[in-house]
C-alpha positions as CSV (number, residue, x, y, z in Angstrom):
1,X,0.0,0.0,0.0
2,X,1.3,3.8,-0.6
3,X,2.9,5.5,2.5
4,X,-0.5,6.9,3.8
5,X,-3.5,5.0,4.0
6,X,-7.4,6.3,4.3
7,X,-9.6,2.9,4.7
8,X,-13.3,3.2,4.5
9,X,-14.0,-0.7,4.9
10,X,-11.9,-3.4,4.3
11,X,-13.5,-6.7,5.1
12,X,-12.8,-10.6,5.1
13,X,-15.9,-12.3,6.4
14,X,-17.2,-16.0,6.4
15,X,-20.7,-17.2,6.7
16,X,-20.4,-20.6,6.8
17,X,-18.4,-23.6,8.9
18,X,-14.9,-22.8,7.2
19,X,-12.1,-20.5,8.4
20,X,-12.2,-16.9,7.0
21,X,-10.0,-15.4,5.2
22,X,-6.9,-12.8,6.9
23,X,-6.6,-9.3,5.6
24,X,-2.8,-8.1,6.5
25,X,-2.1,-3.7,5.8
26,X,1.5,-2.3,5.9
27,X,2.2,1.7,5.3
28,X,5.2,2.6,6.3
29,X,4.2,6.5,7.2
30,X,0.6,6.3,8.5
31,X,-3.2,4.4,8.4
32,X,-6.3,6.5,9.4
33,X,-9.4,4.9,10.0
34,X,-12.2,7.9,10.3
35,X,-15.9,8.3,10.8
36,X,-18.9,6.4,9.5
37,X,-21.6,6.6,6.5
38,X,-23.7,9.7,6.2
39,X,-26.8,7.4,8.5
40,X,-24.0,6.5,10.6
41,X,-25.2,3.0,10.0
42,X,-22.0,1.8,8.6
43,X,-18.3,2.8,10.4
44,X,-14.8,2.8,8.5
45,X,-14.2,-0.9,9.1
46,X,-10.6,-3.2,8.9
47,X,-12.3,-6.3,9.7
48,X,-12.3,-10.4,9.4
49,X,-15.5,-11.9,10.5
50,X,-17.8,-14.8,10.9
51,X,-21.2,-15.3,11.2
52,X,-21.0,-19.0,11.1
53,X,-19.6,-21.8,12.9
54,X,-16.2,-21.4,11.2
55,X,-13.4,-19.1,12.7
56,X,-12.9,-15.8,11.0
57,X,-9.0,-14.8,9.8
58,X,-6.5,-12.6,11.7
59,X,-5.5,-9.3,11.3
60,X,-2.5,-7.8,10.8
61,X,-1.2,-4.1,10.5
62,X,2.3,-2.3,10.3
63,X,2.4,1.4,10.0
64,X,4.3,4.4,12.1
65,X,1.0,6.2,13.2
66,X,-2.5,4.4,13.1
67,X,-5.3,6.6,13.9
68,X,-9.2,5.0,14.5
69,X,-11.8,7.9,15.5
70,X,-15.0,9.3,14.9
71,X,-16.6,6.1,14.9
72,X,-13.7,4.0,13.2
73,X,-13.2,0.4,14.0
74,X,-10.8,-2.6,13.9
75,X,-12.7,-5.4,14.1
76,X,-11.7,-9.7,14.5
77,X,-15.3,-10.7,15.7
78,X,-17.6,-13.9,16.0
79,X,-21.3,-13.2,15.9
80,X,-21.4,-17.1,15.4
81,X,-20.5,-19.8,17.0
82,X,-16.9,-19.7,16.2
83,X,-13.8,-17.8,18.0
84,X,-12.9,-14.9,17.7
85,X,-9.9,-13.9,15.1
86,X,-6.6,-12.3,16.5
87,X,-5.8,-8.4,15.8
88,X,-2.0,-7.3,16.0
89,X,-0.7,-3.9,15.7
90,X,2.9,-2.5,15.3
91,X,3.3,1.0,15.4
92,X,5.3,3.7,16.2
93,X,2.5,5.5,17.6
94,X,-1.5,4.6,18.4
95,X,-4.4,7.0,18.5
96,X,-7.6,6.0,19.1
97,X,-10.2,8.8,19.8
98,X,-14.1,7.5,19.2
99,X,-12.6,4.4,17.9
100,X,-12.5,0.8,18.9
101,X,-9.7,-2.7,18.2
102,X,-12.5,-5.9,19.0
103,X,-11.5,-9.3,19.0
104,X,-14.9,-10.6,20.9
105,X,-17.4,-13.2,20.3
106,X,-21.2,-13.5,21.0
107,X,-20.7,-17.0,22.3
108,X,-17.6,-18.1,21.3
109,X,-14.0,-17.4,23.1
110,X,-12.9,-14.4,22.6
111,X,-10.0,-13.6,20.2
112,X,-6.4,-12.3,21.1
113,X,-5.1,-8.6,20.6
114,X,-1.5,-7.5,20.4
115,X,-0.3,-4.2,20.6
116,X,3.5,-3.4,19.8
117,X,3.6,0.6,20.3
118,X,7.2,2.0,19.8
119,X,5.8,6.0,21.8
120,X,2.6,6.5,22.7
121,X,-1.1,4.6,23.1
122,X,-3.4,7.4,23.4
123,X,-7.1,6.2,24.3
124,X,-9.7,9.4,24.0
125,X,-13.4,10.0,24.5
126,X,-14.8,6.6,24.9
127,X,-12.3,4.1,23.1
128,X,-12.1,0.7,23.2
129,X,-9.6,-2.5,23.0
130,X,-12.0,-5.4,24.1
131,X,-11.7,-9.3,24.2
132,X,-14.3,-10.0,25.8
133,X,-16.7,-12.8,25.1
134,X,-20.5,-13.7,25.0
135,X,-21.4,-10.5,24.9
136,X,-24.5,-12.1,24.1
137,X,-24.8,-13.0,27.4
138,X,-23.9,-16.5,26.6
139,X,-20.6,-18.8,27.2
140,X,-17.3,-18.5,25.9
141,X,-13.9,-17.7,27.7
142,X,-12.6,-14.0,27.4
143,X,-9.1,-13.6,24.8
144,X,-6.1,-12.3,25.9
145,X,-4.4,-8.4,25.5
146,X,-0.8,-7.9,25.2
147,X,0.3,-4.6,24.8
148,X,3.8,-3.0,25.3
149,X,4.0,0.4,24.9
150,X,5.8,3.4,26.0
151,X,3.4,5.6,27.2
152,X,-0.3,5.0,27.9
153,X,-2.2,7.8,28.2
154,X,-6.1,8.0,28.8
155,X,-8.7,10.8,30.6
156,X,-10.1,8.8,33.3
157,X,-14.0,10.8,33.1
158,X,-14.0,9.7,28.9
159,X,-14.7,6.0,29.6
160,X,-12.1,4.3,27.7
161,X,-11.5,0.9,28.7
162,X,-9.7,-1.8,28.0
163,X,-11.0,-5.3,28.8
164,X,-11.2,-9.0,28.3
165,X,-14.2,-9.9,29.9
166,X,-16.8,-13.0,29.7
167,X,-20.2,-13.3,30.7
168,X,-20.3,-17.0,31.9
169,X,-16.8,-18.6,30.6
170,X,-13.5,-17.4,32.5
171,X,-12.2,-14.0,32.2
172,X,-9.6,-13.4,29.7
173,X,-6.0,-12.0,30.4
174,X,-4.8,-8.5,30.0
175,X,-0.7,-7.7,30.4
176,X,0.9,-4.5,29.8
177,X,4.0,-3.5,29.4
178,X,5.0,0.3,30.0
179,X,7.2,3.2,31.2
180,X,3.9,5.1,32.1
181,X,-0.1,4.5,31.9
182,X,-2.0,7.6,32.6
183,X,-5.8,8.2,33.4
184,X,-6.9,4.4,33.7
185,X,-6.3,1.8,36.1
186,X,-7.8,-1.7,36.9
187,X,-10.6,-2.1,38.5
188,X,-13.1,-5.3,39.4
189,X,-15.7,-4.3,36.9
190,X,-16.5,-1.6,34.4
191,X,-17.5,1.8,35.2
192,X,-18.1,4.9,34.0
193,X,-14.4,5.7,34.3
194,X,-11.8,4.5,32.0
195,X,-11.0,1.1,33.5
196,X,-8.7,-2.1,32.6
197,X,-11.0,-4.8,33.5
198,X,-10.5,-8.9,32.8
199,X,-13.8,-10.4,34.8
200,X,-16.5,-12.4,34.2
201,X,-20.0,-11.6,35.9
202,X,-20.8,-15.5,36.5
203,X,-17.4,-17.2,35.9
204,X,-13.8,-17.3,37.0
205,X,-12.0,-14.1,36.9
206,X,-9.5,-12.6,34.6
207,X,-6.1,-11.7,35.6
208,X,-4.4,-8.3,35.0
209,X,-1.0,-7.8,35.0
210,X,1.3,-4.3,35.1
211,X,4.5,-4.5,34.5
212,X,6.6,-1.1,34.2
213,X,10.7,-1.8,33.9
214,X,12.4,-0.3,36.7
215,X,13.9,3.1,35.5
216,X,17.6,3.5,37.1
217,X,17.8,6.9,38.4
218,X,21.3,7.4,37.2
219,X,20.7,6.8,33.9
220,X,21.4,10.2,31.8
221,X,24.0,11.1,34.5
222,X,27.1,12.8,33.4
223,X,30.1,12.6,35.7
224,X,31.6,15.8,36.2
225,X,35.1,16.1,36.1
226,X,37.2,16.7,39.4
227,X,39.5,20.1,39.5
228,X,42.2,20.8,41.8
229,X,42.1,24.1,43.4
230,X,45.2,26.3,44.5
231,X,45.7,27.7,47.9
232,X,48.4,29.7,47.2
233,X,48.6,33.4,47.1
234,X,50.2,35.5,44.6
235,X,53.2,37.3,45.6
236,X,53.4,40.8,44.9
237,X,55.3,44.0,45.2
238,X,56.0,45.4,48.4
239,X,55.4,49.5,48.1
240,X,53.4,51.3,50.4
241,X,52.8,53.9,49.1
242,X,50.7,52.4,46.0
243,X,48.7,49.5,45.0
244,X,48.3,47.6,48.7
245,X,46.8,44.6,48.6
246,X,45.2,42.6,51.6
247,X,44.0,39.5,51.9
248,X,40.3,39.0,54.1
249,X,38.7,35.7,55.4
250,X,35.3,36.3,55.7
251,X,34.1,32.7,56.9
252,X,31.6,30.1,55.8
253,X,28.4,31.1,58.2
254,X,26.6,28.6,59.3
255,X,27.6,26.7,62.6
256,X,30.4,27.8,64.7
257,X,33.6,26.2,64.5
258,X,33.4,25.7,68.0
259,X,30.2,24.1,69.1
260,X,30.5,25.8,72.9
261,X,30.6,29.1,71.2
262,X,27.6,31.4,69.9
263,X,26.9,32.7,66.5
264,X,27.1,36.4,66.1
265,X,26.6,38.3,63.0
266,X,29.5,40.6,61.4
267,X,31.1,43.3,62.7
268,X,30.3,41.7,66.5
269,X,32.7,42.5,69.0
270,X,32.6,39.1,71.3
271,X,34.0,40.6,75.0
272,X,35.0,37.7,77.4
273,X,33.5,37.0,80.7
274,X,35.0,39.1,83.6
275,X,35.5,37.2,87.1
276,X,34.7,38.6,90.0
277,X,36.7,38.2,93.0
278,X,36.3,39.4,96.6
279,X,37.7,42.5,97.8
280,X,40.0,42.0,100.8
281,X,39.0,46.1,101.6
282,X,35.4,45.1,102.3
283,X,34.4,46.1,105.6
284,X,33.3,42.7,106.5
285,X,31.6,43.9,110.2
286,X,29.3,40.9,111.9
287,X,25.9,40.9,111.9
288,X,24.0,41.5,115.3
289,X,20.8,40.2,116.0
290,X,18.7,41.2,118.7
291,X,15.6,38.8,119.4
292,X,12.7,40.8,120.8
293,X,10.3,39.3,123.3
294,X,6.5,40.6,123.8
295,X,4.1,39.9,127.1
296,X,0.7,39.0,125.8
297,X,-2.2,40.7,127.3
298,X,-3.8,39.5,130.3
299,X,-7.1,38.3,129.4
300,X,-9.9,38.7,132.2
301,X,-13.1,36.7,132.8
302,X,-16.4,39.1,132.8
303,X,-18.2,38.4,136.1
304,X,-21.0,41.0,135.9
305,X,-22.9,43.3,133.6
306,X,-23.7,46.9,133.7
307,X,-26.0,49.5,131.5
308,X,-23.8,52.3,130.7
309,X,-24.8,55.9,130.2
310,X,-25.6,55.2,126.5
311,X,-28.5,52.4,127.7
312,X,-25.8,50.0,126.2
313,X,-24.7,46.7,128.2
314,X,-21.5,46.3,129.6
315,X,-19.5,43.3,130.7
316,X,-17.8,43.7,133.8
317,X,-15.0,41.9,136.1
318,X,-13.6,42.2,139.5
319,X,-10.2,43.4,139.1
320,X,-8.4,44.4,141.9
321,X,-7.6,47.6,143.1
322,X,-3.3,47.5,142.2
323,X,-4.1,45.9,138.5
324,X,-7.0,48.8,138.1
325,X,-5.9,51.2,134.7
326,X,-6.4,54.6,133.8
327,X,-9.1,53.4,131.3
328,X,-11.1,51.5,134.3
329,X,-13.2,53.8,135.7
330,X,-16.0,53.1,138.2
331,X,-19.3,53.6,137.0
332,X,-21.6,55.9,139.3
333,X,-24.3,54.3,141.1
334,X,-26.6,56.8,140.1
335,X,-26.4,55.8,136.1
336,X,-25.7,51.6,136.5
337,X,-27.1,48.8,137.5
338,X,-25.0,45.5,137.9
339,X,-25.5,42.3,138.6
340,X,-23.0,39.6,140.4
C-alpha cells in the first residue's frame, strides 16, 4: 500500500463452517481509519468476521502512526459460533479517539489482541480494545491483550477501557507492558471511568498484570570532572605607598567552629566574661541580731454586767484595786445597774 492509508472498509468475512480469510495492511508512514456513512449505520471498518460456525481470519497491521476515530473500528469478531480472530498492531504511535480494536465473540472465546507501540497509546473520548466474550450473554472464555507500549495515556472521566471480559466462561487476560499509563487503572468491573477490567459476571475471573521496567535513576547522568584548586597566594610587590593589597577571610556562616561558642553576626565585638573576686578592703563587720520578746495581754473573765450611760450593756470583772488602769473607771451608782 502507498505510505499513507485512508480505509473506508476493508473486510474478510465468512458465513459458513470454514475458516475466514486474513486481511494483512502495511504503510510505512501512516493508516487513518475515520468516521462512519452519512446514517451512521456503517463505520470505517478493517475487519475479518464470521457469522457461522467457522473461525474468522486474523488481522495484521504495520504502520508508524495508526489513527481509529470518529466512529472507526478494527474489528476480529464472531457473531457465530466460532472464536474470535486475532488483531496485532505495530506501530510507532497509536491514537484511538471515538474508535475501537474488537476481537470478541457472542458466544464463542474471545480472540487475542497484540499491541507493539514504539511512543505512545493514546485512548480518547470513549475508546475501546475489548476481548471480551459472549457478549451475548452467553458462554465463551474471554481472549487475551498484550500490549507494550511506552506511554499510555487515557482521561479517566471519557470512559475508555480496556477489557477481556466474559459473561459466563472465564475472564480473559490482559498484560501491559510500560514506562507510564496515565488516566486508567484496573478495576473489578466496568464503570463509568476509563478502567482495565478482565472479569466475568458469573465465571472465574480474569487476571491483570502491570509491569513497568524499573527506571535507574542514574541513567542520563554525566560525571563531572574533578578540579584541583590552588591555595596559594600570589606574591606581589612590596610598596606602600601604592597599589596595597590585603588579603580577608570572611568565613563560611553557618555553625560555629566551636560548638560551645555562639553565633554572632558581622562586625560583633565578642567581650570575654569578667570574674569577680572578693575584695580584701570590704568592711566585713558581723551581723547583730537582737531577738525581741513581747508579754501577751492578760485576758480577764467578765463576772458582771452593767448599762452604761448610753443604755448600752457592759461586761464587767472584779479586778483588783493594784491591776486597776487609767481606762477603768467606776461607774456611778446613780447611772448603772450590775448584777454579780
Amino acid at each position: 500500500m502507498p505510505n499513507q492509508t485512508q480505509l473506508l472498509d476493508t473486510m474478510a468475512r465468512t458465513t459458513g463452517e470454514g475458516r475466514g480469510g486474513s486481511v494483512k495492511v502495511n504503510a510505512s508512514n501512516s493508516i487513518e481509519l475515520n468516521g462512519t456513512s452519512a446514517d451512521g449505520q456503517m463505520p470505517s471498518l478493517l475487519t475479518t468476521e464470521t457469522t457461522g460456525g467457522g473461525d474468522p481470519g486474523n488481522l495484521t497491521i504495520e504502520t508508524g502512526q495508526l489513527t481509529i476515530k470518529n466512529g472507526a473500528q478494527i474489528t476480529s469478531n464472531s457473531t457465530g459460533l466460532g472464536r474470535a480472530g486475532d488483531s496485532k498492531v505495530e506501530a510507532s504511535s497509536l491514537s484511538l479517539d471515538q474508535g475501537s480494536i474488537t476481537s470478541q465473540t457472542t458466544s464463542g472465546n474471545g480472540g487475542n489482541i497484540t499491541l507493539s507501540v514504539k511512543d505512545l497509546l493514546l485512548l480518547r473520548r470513549g475508546s475501546k480494545i475489548s476481548t471480551s466474550a459472549g457478549t451475548a450473554k452467553q458462554g465463551g472464555d474471554g481472549g487475551s491483550i498484550d500490549i507494550n507500549s511506552k506511554f499510555i495515556v487515557a482521561i479517566p472521566e471519557e470512559n475508555s477501557d480496556i477489557s477481556a471480559n466474559a459473561f459466563s466462561g472465564a475472564g480473559g487476560r490482559v498484560d501491559i507492558t510500560t514506562n507510564g499509563i496515565y488516566g486508567i487503572k484496573f478495576r473489578e468491573s466496568l464503570t463509568r471511568l476509563s478502567d482495565i477490567t478482565a472479569s466475568s459476571e458469573f465465571g472465574r475471573q480474569g487476571t491483570v498484570e502491570l509491569n513497568t521496567p524499573g527506571i535507574d535513576p542514574n541513567s542520563g547522568l554525566v560525571e563531572l570532572p574533578t578540579i584541583g584548586v590552588e591555595t596559594k597566594v600570589v606574591q606581589v610587590c612590596d610598596s606602600p605607598g601604592y597599589a596595597q593589597s590585603s588579603f580577608i577571610i570572611t568565613g563560611r556562616g553557618g555553625l560555629p567552629l566551636n560548638p560551645t561558642k555562639d553565633i554572632f553576626p558581622n562586625r560583633t565585638v565578642e567581650v570575654g566574661w569578667v570574674s569577680v573576686k572578693p575584695s580584701s578592703e570590704r568592711n566585713n563587720a558581723p551581723v547583730t541580731t537582737r531577738t525581741v520578746t513581747t508579754t501577751p495581754e492578760r485576758i480577764v473573765e467578765a463576772s458582771g454586767w452593767a448599762v452604761n450611760k448610753k443604755g448600752e450593756v457592759v461586761l464587767t470583772a472584779n479586778i483588783p484595786a493594784g491591776d486597776r488602769g487609767s481606762w477603768q473607771k467606776d461607774v456611778p451608782c446613780s447611772a448603772t445597774h450590775a448584777h454579780q
